[in-house]
N, C-alpha and C positions, 0 to 999 in steps of 0.2 A: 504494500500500500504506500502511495505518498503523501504528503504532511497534510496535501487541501482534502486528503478522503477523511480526517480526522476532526475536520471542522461541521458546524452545519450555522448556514444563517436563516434565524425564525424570529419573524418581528421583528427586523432589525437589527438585532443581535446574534452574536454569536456564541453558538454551543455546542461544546466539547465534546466528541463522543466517546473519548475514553480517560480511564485516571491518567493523572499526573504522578509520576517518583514523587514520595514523600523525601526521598534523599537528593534526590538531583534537583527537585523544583520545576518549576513552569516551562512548558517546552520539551521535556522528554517524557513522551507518553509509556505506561506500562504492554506489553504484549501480552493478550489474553491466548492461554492454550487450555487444553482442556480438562488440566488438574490444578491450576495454579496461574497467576500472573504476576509475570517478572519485568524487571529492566536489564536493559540490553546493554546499557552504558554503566552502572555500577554493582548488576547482581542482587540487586534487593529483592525477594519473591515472596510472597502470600500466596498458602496454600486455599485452594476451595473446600467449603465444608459439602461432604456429599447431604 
């Protein structure tokens, strides 16, 4: 995916469709797989609860 499939603009604004690294901050989105979502730039991961 690239950065604009990440965005969406509703009303004017714009919204985010996925989290943000609570380690990295604004601009590096988490990657959703399908036990878990990580960052790709410093390894931070959260596991999903089944």
């Amino acid at each position: 995916m690239s950065k604009k499939d990440y965005y969406e603009v509703k009303e004017g604004k714009i919204d985010r469709k996925r989290r943000h690294c609570p380690k990295c901050g604004q601009g590096v989105f988490l990657a959703e797989h399908g036990d878990r979502i990580s960052c790709g730039r410093c390894g931070y991961t959260e596991f999903k609860k089944k």
